[in-house]
MDAnalysis code that builds the backbone (N, CA, C; Angstrom):
import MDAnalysis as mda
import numpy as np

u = mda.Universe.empty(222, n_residues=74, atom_resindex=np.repeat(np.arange(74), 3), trajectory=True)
u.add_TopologyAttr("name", ["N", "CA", "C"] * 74)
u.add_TopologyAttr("resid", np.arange(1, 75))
u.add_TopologyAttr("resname", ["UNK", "UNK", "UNK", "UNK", "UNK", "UNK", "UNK", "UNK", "UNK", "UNK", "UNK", "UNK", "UNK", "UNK", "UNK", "UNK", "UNK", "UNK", "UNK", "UNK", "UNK", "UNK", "UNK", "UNK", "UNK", "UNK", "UNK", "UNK", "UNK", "UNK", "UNK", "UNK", "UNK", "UNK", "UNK", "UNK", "UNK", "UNK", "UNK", "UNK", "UNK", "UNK", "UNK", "UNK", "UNK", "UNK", "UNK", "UNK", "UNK", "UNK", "UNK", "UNK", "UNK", "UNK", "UNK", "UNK", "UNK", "UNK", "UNK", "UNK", "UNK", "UNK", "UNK", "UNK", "UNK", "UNK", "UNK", "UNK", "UNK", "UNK", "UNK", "UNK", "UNK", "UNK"])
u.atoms.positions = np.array([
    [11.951, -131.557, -121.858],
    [12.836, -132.029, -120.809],
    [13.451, -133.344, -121.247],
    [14.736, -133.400, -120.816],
    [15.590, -134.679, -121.560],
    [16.565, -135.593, -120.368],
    [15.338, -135.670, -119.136],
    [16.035, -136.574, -118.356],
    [16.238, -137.874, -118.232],
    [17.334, -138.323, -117.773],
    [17.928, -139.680, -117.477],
    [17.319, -140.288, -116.717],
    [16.933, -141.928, -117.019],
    [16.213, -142.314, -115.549],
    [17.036, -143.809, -115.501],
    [17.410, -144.429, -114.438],
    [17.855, -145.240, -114.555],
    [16.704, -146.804, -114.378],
    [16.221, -147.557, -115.592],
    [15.262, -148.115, -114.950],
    [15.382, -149.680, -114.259],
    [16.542, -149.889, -114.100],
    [17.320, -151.089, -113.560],
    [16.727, -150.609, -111.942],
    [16.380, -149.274, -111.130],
    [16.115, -149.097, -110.264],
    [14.763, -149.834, -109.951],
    [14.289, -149.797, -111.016],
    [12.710, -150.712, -110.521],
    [12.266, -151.607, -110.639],
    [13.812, -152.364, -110.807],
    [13.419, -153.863, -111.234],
    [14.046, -154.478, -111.812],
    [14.154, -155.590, -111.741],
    [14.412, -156.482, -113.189],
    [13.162, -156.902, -113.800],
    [11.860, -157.059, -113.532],
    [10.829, -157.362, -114.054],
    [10.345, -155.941, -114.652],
    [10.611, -154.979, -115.115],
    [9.895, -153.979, -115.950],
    [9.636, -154.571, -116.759],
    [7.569, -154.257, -116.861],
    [6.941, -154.392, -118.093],
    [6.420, -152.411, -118.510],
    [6.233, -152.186, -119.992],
    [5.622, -150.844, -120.537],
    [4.324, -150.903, -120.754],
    [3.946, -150.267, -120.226],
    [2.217, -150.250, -120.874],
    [2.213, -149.052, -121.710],
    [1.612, -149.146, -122.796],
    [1.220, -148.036, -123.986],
    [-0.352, -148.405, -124.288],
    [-0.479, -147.139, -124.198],
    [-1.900, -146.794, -125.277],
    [-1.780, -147.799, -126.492],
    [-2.862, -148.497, -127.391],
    [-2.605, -148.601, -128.942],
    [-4.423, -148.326, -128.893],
    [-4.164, -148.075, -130.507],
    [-5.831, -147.266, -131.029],
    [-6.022, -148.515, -131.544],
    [-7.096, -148.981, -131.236],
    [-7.760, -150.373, -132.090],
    [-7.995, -150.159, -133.792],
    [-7.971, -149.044, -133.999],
    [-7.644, -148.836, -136.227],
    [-6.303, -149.574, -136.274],
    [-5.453, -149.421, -135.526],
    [-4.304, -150.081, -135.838],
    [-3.538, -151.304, -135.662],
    [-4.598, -151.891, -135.193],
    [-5.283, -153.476, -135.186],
    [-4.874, -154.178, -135.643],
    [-4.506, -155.999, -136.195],
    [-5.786, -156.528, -136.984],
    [-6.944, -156.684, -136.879],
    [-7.389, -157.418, -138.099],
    [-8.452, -157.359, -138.074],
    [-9.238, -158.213, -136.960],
    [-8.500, -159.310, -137.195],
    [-8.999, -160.354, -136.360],
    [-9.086, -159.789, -134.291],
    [-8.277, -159.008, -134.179],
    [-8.766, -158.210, -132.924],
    [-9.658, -157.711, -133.137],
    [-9.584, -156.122, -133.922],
    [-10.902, -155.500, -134.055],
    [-11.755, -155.987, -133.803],
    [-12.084, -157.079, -134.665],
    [-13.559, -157.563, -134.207],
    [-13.931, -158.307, -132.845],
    [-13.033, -158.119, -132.348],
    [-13.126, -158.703, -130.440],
    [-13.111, -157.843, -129.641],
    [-12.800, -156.306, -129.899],
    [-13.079, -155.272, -128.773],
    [-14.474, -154.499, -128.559],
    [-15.193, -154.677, -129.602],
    [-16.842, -154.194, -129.471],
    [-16.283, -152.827, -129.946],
    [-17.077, -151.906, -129.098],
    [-16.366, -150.235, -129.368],
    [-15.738, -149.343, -128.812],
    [-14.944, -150.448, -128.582],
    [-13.358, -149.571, -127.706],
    [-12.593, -148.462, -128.642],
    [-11.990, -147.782, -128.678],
    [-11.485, -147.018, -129.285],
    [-9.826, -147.285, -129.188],
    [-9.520, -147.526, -128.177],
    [-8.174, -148.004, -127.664],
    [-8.010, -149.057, -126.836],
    [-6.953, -149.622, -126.790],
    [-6.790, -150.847, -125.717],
    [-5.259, -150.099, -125.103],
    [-4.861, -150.996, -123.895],
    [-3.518, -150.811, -123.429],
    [-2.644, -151.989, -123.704],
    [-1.257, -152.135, -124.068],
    [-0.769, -153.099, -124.390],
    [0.461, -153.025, -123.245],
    [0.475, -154.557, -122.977],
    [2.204, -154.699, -121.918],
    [2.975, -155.396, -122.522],
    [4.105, -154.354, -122.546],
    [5.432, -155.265, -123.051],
    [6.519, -155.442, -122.380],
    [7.397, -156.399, -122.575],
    [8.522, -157.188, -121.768],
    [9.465, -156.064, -122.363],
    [10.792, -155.911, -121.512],
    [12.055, -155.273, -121.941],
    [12.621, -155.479, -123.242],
    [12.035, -156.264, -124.040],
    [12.528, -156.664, -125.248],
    [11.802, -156.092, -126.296],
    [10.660, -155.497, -125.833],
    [9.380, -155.178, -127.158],
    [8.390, -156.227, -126.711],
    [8.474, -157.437, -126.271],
    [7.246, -157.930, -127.310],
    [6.179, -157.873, -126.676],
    [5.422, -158.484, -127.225],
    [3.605, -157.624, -126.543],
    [3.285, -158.731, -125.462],
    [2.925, -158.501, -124.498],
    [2.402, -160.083, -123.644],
    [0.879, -160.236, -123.541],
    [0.598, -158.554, -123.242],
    [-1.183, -158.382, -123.424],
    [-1.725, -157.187, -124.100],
    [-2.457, -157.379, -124.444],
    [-3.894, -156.544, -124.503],
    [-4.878, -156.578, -123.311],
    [-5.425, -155.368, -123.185],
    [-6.279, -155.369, -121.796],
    [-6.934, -154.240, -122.298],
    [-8.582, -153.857, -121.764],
    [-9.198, -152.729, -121.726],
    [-8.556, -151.823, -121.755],
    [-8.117, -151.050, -120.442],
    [-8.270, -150.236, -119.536],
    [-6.547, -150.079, -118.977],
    [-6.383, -148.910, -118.552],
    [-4.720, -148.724, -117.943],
    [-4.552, -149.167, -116.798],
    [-5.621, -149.270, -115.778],
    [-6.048, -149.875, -114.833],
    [-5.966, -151.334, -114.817],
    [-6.278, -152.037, -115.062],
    [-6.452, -153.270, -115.796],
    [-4.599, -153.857, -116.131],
    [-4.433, -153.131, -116.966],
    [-3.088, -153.341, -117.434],
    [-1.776, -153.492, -116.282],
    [-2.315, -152.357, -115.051],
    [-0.745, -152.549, -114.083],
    [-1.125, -153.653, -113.190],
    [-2.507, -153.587, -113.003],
    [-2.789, -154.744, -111.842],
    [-2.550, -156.088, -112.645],
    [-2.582, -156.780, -114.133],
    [-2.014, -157.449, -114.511],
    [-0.551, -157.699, -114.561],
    [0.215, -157.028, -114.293],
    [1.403, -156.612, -114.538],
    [1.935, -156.816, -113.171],
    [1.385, -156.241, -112.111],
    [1.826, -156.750, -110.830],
    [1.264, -158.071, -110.241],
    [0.467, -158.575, -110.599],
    [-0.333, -159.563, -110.373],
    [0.791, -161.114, -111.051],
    [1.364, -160.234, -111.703],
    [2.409, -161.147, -112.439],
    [3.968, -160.871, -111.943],
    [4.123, -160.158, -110.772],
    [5.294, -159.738, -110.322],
    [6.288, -159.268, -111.126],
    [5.648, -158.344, -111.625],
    [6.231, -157.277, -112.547],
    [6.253, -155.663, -112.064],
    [7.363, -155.020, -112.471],
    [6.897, -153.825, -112.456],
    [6.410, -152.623, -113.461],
    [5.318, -152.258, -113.567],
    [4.587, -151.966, -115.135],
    [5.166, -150.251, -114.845],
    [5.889, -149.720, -115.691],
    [5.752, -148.312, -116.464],
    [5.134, -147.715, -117.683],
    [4.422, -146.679, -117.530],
    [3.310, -145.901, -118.425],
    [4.990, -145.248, -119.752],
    [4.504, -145.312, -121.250],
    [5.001, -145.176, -121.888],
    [3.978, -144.473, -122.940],
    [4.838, -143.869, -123.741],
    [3.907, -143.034, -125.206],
    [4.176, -143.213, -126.366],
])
């Protein structure tokens, strides 16, 4: 499916949350997540990363907590 979404509808504060696999790390993270397998990352409309967080959970309530509006991305 190849639909259009307009995302100016939800905001001007859209942040993305994505999955990332902690192998694809540095190192210097790695060694701060214990044995997570993945973390969730939020990013600003521009790309850049603002967090790391556990959990996807975790990630929107940061995200709104910051008067943002967080969308799930892949």
């Amino acid at each position: 499916m190849n639909a259009k979404f307009d995302l100016k509808a939800l905001g001007g504060d859209v942040v993305y949350v994505k999955p990332v696999l902690v192998e694809d790390l540095p190192d210097e993270i790695r060694e701060q997540v214990g044995d997570l397998k993945s973390l969730f990352a939020v990013h600003d409309a521009q790309g850049q990363q603002l967090a790391l967080v556990a959990d996807r959970g975790m990630a929107f309530a940061l995200a709104r907590q910051h008067d943002k509006n967080p969308v799930m991305t892949h």
